[in-house]
N, C-alpha and C positions, 0 to 999 in steps of 0.2 A: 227495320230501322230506316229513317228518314234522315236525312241530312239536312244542314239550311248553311251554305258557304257565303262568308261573306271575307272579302278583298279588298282591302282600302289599307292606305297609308297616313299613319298616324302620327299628331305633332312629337310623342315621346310613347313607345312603346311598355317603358318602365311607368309611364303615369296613367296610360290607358286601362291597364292591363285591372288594377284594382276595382275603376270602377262596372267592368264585368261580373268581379268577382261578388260585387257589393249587391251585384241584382239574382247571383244565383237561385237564391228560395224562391223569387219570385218566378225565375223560368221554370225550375220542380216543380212549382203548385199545377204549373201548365203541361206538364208533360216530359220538360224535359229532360234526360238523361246522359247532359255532360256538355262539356265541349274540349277541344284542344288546339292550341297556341303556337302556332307557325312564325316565324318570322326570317325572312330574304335576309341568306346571306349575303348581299349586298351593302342592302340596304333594312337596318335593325327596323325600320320604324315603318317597314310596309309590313302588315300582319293578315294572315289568310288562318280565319278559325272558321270548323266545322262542330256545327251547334249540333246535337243531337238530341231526337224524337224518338219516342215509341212507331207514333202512326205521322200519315202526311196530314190527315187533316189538323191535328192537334198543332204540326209544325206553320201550317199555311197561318190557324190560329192566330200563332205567336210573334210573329213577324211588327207587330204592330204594340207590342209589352212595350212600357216603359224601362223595363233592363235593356232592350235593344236600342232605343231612343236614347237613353244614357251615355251606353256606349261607344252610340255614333259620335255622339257632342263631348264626350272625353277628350279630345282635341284632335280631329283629322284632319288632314289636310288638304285631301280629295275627297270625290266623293267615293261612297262606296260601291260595291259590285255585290248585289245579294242574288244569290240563285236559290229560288225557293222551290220545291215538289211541284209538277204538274199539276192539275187539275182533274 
């Protein structure tokens, strides 16, 4: 299992969260196998999800899907923090 963490703080957690969800099939077609939805009890609108891979390479792949791109542009308001697999 691979991981791919991404950390970023988003205009609205509740508005974010959908367009993730709308890119799903498109990260299965690529490999992937889930993610799950963090967010600072602080602060509701910083969110830490850990996407999940079969393999790294499939993960290193994906990083560049338009479901990710989406995502991003959902409304954050930093940038983000993505830690992808080595090489």
């Amino acid at each position: 299992m691979t991981t791919i963490l991404i950390d970023h703080r988003v205009e609205s957690s509740d508005g974010w969260k959908p367009s993730v969800d709308d890119h799903a099939a498109v990260r299965a077609e690529h490999g992937s196998e889930g993610y799950r939805l963090f967010r600072d009890t602080d602060d509701p609108n910083r969110v830490v999800v850990p996407f999940e891979w079969a393999d790294a390479e499939r993960a290193r792949a994906s990083v560049g899907l338009t479901g990710h791109a989406a995502s991003r542009t959902a409304g954050p308001t930093a940038a983000a923090t993505v830690r992808r697999p080595a090489a």
